[in-house]
TIROSE-479320 format. One record per residue (C-alpha): residue number from 1; residue in one letter; x, y, z. Coordinates in nm, 2 decimals. Example, Ala and Ser with C-alpha at 12.3 -4.5 7.8 and 13.67 -1.06 7.14 Angstrom:
% residues 2
+-----+---+--------+--------+--------+
!   k ! r !      X !      Y !      Z !
+-----+---+--------+--------+--------+
!   1 ! A !   1.23 !  -0.45 !   0.78 !
!   2 ! S !   1.37 !  -0.11 !   0.71 !
+-----+---+--------+--------+--------+
***
This chain:
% residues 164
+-----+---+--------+--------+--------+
!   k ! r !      X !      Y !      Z !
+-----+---+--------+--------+--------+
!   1 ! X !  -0.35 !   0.04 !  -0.23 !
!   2 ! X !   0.03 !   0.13 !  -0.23 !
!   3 ! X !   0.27 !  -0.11 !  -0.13 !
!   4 ! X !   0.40 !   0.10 !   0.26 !
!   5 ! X !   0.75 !   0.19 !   0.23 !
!   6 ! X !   1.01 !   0.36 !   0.47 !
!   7 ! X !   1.16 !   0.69 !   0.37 !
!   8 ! X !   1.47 !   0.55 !   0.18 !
!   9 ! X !   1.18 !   0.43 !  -0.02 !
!  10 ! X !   1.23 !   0.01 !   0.11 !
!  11 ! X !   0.95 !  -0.19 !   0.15 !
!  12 ! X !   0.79 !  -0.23 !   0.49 !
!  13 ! X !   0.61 !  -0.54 !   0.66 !
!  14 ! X !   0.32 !  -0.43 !   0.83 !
!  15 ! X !   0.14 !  -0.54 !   1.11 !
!  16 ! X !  -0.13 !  -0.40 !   1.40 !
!  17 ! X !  -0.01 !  -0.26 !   1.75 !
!  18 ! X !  -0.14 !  -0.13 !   2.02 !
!  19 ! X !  -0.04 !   0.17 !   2.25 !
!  20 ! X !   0.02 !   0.07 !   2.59 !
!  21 ! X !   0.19 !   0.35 !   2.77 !
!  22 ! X !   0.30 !   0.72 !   2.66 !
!  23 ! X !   0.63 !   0.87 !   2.87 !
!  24 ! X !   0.94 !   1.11 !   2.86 !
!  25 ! X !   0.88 !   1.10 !   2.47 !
!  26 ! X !   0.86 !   0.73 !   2.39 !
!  27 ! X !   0.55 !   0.54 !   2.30 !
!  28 ! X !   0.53 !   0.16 !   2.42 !
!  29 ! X !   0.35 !  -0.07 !   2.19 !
!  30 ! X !   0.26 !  -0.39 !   2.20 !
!  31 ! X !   0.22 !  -0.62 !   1.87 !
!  32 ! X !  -0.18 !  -0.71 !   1.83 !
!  33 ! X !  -0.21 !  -1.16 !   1.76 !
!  34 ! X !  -0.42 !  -1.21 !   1.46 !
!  35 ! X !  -0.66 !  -1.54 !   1.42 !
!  36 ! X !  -0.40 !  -1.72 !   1.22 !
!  37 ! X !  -0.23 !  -1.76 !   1.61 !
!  38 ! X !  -0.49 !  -1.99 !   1.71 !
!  39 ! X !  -0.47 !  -2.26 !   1.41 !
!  40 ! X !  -0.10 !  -2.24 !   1.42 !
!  41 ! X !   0.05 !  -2.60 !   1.54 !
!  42 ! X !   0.29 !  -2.39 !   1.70 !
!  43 ! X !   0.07 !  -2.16 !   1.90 !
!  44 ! X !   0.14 !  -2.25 !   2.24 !
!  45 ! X !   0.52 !  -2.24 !   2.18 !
!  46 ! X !   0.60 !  -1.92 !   2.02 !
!  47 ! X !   0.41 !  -1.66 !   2.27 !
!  48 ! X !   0.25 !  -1.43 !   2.04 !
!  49 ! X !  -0.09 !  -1.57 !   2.16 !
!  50 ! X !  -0.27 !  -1.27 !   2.33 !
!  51 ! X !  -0.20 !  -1.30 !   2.73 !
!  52 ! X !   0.12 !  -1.45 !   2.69 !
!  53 ! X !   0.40 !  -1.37 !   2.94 !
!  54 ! X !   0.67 !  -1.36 !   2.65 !
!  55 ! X !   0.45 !  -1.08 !   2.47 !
!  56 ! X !   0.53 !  -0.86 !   2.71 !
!  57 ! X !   0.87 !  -0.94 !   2.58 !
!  58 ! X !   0.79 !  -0.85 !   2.24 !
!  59 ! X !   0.66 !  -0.49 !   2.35 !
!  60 ! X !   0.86 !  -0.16 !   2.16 !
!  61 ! X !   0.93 !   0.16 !   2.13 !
!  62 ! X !   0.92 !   0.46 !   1.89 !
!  63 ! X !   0.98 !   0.79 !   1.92 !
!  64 ! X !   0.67 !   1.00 !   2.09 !
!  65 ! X !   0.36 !   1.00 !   1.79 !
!  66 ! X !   0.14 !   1.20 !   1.65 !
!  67 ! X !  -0.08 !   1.27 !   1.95 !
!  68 ! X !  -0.12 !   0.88 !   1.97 !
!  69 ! X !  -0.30 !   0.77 !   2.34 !
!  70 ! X !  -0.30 !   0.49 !   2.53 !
!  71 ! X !  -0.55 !   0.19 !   2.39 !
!  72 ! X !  -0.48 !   0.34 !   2.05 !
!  73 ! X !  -0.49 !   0.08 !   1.73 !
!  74 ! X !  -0.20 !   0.18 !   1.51 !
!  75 ! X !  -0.02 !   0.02 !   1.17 !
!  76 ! X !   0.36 !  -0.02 !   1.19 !
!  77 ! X !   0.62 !  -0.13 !   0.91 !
!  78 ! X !   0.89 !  -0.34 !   1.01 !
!  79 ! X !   1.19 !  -0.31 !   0.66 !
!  80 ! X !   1.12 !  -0.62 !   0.46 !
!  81 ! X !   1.52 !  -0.65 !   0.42 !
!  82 ! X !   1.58 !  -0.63 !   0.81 !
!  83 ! X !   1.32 !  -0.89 !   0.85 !
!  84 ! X !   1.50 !  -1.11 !   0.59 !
!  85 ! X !   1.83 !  -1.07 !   0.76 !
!  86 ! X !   1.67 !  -1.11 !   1.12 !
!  87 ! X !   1.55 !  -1.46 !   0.98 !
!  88 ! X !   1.89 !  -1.52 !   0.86 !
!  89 ! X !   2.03 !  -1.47 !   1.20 !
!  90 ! X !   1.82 !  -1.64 !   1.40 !
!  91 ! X !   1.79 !  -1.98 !   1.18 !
!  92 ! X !   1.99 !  -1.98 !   0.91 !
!  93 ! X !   2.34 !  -1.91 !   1.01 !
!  94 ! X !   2.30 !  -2.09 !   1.34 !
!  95 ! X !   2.24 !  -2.41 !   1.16 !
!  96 ! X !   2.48 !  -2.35 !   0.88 !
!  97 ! X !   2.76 !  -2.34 !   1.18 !
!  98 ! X !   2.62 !  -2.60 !   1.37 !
!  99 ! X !   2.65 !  -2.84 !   1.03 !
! 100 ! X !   2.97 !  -2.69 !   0.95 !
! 101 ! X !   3.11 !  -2.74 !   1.24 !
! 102 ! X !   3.03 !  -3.13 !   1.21 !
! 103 ! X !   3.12 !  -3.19 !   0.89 !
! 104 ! X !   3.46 !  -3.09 !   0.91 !
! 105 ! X !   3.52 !  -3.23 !   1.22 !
! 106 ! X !   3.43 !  -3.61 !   1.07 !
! 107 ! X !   3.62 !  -3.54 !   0.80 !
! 108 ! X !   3.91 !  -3.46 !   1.07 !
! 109 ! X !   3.86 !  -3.68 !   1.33 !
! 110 ! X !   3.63 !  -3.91 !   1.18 !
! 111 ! X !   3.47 !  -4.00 !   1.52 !
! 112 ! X !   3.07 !  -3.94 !   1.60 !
! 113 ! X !   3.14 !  -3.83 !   1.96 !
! 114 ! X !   3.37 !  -3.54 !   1.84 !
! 115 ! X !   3.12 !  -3.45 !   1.53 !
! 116 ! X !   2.87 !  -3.43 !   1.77 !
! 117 ! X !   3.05 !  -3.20 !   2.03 !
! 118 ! X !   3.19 !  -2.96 !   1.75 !
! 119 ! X !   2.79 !  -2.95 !   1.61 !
! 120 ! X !   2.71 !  -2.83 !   1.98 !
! 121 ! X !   3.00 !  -2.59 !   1.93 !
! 122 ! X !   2.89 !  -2.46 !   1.61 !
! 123 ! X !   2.61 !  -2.42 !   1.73 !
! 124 ! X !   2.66 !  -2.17 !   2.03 !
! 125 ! X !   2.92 !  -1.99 !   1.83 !
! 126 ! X !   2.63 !  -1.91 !   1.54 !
! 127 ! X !   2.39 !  -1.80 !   1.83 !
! 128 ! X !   2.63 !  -1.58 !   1.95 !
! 129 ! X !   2.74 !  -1.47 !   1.66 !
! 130 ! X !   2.36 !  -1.45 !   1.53 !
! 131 ! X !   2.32 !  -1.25 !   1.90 !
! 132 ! X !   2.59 !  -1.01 !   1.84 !
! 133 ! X !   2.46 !  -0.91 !   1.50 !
! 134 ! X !   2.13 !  -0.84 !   1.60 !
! 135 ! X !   2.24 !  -0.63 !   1.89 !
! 136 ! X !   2.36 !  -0.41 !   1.65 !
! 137 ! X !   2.10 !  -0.42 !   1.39 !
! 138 ! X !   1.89 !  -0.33 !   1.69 !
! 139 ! X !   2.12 !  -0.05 !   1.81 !
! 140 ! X !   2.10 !   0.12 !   1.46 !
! 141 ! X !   1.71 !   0.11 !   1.45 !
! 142 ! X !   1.69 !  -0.19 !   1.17 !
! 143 ! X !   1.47 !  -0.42 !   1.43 !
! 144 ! X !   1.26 !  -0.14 !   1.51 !
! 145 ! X !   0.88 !  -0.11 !   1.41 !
! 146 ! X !   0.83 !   0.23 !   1.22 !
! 147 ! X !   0.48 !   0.38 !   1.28 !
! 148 ! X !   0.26 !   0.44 !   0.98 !
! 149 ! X !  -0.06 !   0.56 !   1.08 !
! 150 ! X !  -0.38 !   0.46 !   1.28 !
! 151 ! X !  -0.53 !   0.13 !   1.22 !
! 152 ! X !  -0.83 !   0.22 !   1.00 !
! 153 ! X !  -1.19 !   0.19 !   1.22 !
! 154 ! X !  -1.31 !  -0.12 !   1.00 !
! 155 ! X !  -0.97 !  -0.27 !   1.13 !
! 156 ! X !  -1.11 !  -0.65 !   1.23 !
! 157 ! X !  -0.77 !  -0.70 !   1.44 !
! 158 ! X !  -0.84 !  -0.70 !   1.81 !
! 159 ! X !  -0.65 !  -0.81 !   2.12 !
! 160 ! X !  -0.83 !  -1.11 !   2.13 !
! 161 ! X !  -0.66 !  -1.31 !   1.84 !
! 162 ! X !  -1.02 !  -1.26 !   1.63 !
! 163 ! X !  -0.98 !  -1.13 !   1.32 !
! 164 ! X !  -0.69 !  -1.01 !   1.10 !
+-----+---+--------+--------+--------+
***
């Protein structure tokens, strides 16, 4: 099977939702937790587990489908590249401030306390930063699932964390 990819012809990530709610245009979709959720160390932290309050949070929008209805199975593709940079954003760049920060303030100062309060500093200024960028990756669509077609009927994803 072909590797999905968007219409500039980038590779796409892709992953199960389903419809939720159909208005003014705009489907709602909500990302459908695969099995892997429940052997993850992590499970009860990140919220992807199926009846999680922050999936609610992780719900989306795309522009009104191809006669898609509510409880529908779908694929989406999320760009490979904007995932990467998301990543980037959210770990990478916060940390990178954070240790920044630090270092050159012991090399400055040379005191622990202030090291330790320019870490905290470098830290917030790389989440905001990291929030600011992704505002506007967001704004110009890059975050945003793209749908690809109907989950196929031997689909083994459910709502229910089984299969996938």
């Amino acid at each position: 099977m072909a590797e999905p990819r968007d219409p500039a012809g980038r590779s796409l990530v892709e992953g199960r939702a389903r419809v939720i709610a159909i208005e003014a245009g705009q489907v709602l979709m909500e990302p459908i937790v695969s099995s892997g959720c429940k052997g993850c160390v992590s499970a009860g932290l990140c919220g992807a587990m199926a009846g999680s309050h922050s999936l609610a949070a992780r719900r989306f929008r795309i522009p009104d489908g191809d006669g898609l209805r509510v409880g529908d199975r779908v694929v989406v593709g999320l760009g490979q590249t904007a995932l990467l940079k998301a990543s980037w954003l959210a770990y990478a760049i916060p940390l990178l401030l954070m240790l920044a920060a630090s270092v050159a303030a012991d090399r400055l100062w040379g005191r622990d306390g202030i090291s330790a309060l320019c870490a905290v500093g470098g830290l917030g200024v790389g989440m905001a930063w990291s929030r600011w960028r992704a505002g506007a990756m967001s704004r110009r669509g890059e975050l945003t699932p793209r749908y690809l077609g109907p989950a196929p009927e031997d689909d083994v994803c459910n709502d229910h964390g089984n299969g996938c």
